[in-house]
VOPAGU-2260 file (C-alpha; in pm, 1 decimal, decimal comma):
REM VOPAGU-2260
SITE   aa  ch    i         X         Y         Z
SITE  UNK   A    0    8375,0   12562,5    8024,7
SITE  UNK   A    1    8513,0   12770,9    8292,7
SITE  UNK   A    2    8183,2   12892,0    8370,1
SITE  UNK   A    3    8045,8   12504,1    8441,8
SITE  UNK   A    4    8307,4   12407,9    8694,5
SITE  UNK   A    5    8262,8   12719,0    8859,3
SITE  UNK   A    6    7895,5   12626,8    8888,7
SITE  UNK   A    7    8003,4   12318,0    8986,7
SITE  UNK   A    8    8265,9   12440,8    9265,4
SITE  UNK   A    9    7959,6   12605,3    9417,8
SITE  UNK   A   10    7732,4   12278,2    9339,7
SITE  UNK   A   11    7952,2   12047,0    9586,7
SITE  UNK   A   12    7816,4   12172,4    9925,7
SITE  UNK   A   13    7506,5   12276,6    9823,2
SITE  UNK   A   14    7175,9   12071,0    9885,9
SITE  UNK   A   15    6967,9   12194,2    9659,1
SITE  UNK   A   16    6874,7   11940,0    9386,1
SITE  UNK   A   17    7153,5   11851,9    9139,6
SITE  UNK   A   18    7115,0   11896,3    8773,3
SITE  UNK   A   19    7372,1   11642,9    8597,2
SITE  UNK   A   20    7228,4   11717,4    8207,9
SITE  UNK   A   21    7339,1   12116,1    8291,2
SITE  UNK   A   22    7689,4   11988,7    8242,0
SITE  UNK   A   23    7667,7   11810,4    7910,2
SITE  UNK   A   24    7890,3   12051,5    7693,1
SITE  UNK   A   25    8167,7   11881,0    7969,4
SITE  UNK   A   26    8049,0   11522,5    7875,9
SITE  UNK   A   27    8029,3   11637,9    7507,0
SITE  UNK   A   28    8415,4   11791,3    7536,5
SITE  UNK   A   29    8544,2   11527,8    7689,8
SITE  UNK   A   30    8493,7   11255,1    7447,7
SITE  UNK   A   31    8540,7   11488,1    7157,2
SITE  UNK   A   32    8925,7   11518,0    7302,9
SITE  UNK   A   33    8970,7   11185,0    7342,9
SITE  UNK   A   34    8833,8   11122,0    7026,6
SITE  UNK   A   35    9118,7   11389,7    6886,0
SITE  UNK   A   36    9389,2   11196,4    7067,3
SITE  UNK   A   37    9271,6   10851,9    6933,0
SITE  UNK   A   38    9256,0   10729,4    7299,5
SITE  UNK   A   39    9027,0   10482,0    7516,4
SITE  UNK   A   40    8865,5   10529,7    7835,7
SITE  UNK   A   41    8689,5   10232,9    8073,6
SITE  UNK   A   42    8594,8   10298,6    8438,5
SITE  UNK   A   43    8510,4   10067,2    8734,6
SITE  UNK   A   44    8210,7   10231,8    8959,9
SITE  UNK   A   45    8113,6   10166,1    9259,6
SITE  UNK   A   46    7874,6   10440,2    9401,3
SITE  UNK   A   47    7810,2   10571,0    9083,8
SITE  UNK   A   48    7724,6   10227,4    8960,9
SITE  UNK   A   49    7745,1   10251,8    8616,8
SITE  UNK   A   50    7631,6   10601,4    8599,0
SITE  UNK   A   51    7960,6   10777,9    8521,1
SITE  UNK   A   52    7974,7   10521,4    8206,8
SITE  UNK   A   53    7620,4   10609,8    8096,7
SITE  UNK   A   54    7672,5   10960,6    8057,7
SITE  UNK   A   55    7933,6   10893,3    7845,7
SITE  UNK   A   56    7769,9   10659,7    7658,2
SITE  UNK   A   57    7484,6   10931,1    7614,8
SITE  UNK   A   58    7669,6   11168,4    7407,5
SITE  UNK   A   59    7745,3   11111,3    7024,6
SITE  UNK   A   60    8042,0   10956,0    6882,2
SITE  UNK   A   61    8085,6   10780,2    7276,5
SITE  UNK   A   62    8196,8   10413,5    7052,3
SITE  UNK   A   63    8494,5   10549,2    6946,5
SITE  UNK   A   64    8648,6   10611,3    7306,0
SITE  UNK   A   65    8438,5   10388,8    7532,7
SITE  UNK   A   66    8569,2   10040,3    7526,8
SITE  UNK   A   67    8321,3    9902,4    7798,7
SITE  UNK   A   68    8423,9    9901,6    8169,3
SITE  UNK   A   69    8293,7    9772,5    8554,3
SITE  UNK   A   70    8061,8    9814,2    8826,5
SITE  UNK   A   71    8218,0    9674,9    9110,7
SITE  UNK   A   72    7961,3    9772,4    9417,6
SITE  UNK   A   73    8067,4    9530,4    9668,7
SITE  UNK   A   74    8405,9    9436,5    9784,7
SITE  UNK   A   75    8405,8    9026,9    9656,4
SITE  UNK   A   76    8302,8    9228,9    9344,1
SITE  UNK   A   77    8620,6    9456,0    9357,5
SITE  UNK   A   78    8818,6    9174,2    9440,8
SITE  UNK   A   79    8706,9    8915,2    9164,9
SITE  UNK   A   80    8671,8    9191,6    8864,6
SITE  UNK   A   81    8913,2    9389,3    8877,5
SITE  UNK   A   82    9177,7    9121,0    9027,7
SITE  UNK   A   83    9250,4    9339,3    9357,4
SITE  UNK   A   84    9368,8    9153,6    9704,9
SITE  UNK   A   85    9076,8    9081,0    9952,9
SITE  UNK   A   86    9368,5    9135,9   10211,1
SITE  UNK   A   87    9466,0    9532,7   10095,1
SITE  UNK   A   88    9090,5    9621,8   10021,8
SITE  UNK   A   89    8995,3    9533,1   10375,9
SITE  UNK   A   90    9301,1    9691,4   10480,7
SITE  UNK   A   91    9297,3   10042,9   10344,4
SITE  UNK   A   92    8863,0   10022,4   10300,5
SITE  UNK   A   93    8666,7   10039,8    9979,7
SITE  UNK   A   94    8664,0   10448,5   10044,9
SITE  UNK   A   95    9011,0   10492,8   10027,0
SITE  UNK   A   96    9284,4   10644,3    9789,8
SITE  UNK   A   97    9443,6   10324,5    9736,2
SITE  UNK   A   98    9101,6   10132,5    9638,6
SITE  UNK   A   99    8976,6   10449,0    9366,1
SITE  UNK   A  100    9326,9   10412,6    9235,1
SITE  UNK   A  101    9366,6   10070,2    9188,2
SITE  UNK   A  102    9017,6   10070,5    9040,5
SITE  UNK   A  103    9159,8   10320,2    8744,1
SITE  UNK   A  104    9443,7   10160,6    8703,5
SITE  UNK   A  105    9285,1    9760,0    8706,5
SITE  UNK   A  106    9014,7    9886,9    8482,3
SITE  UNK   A  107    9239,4   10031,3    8235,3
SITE  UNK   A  108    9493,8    9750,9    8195,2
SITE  UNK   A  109    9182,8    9476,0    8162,7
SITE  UNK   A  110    9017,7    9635,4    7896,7
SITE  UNK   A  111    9345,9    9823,5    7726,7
SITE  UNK   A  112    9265,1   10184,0    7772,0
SITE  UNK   A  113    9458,2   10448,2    7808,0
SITE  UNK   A  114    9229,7   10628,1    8046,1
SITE  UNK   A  115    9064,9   10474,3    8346,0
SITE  UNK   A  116    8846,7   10626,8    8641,7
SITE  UNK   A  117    8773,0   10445,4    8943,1
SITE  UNK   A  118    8461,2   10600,5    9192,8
SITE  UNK   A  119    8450,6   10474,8    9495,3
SITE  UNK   A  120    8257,3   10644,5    9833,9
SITE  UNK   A  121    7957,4   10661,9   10033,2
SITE  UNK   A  122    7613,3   10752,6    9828,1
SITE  UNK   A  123    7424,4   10733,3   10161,9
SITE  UNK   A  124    7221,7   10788,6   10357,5
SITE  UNK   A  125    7415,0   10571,9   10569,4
SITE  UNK   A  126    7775,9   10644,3   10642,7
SITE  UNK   A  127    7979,4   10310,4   10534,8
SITE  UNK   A  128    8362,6   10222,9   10718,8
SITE  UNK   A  129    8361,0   10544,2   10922,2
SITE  UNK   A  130    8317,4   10786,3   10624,2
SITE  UNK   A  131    8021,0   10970,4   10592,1
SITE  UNK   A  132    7749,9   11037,6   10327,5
SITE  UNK   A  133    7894,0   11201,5   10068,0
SITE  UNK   A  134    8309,8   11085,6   10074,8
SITE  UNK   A  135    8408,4   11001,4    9747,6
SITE  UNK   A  136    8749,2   10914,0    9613,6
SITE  UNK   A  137    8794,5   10933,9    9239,0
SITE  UNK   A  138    9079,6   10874,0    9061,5
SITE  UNK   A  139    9186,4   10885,6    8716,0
SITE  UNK   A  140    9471,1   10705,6    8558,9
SITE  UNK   A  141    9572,7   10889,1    8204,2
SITE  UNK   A  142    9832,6   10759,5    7997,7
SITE  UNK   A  143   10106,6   10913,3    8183,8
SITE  UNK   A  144    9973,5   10997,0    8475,9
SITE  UNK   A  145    9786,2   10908,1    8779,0
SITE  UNK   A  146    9562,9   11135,9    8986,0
SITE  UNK   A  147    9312,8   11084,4    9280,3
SITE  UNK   A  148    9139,1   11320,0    9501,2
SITE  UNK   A  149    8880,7   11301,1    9795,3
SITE  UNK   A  150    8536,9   11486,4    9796,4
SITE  UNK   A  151    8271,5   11546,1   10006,9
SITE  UNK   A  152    7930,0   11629,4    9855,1
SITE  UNK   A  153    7641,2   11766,3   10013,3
SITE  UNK   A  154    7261,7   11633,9    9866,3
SITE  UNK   A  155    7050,7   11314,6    9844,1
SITE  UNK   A  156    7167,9   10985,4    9739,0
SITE  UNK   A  157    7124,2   11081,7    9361,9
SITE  UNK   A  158    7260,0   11409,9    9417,9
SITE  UNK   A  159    7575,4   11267,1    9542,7
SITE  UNK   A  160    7628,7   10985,0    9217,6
SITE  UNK   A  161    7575,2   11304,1    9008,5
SITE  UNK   A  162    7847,2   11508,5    9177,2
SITE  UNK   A  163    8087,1   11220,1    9158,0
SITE  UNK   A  164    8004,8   11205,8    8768,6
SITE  UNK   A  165    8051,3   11564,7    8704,7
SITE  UNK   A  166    8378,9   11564,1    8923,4
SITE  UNK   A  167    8519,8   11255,1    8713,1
SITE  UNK   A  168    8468,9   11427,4    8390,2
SITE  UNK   A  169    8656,5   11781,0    8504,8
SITE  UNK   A  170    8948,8   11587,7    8641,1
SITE  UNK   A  171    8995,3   11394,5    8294,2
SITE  UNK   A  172    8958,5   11709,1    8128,8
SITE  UNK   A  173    9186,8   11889,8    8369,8
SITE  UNK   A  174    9449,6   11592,3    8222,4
SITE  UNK   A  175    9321,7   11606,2    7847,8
């Protein structure tokens, strides 16, 4: 494993085309864990839109730990799903700490997991609130803890959803 997040280290500023099925012993340890610790996970996406939840779906045994979760893509969307304040979401932006944080934590207590990740950033091309292409908050609320952290990928669009994936599922695992 310590050999695909070093691959991956080097993968976040690179442009050359991303490859998200090279990390699939990840995917494939990751549920197996939280399958071991009889424990849920959900998620609320917005860049990734849905993607993050897919590739978890995608791997074996994925009903025992996957619940269901949210794609929130838009802020109204944010606000009505996931029962987050119009007010603080235009206030500290849908690329922010706060929003990828309140996204794990509001998409863990709706659907009653003990894991949630919220994705939130800037897919591009465009840059969106200030941030450029490629700023991504993730965060990832475990049962005891809560952690978020700011990226900034290099790549196309796709490349960019992938890296945000792949980054989800190594900060879970760093908390597994």
């Amino acid at each position: 494993m310590h050999e695909l997040i070093q691959q991956f280290t080097t993968a976040i500023a690179s442009k050359e085309p991303f490859k998200l099925t090279a990390y699939q012993p990840l995917f494939q340890q990751t549920v197996h864990s939280l399958t071991q610790h009889h424990q849920t996970i959900t998620a609320a996406e917005s860049l990734t839109a849905g993607l993050f939840q897919a590739t978890l779906a995608a791997i074996s045994g994925a009903s025992a730990v996957l619940k269901g979760g949210f794609v929130t893509y838009s802020l109204e969307m944010k606000a009505q799903l996931l029962n987050l304040p119009v007010a603080k979401l235009q206030h500290y932006g849908v690329v922010s700490r706060w929003t990828a944080e309140q996204m794990a934590q509001q998409s863990a207590h709706l659907i009653h997991s003990e894991w949630g990740v919220g994705l939130t950033g800037v897919a591009g091309p465009d840059s969106l609130e200030g941030q450029q292409a490629g700023t991504v908050w993730i965060a990832v609320k475990g049962p005891n803890s809560l952690k978020a952290q700011q990226f900034h990928f290099s790549g196309s669009r796709n490349d960019v959803r992938q890296k945000s994936v792949v980054a989800a599922f190594i900060m879970i695992t760093d908390e597994l």
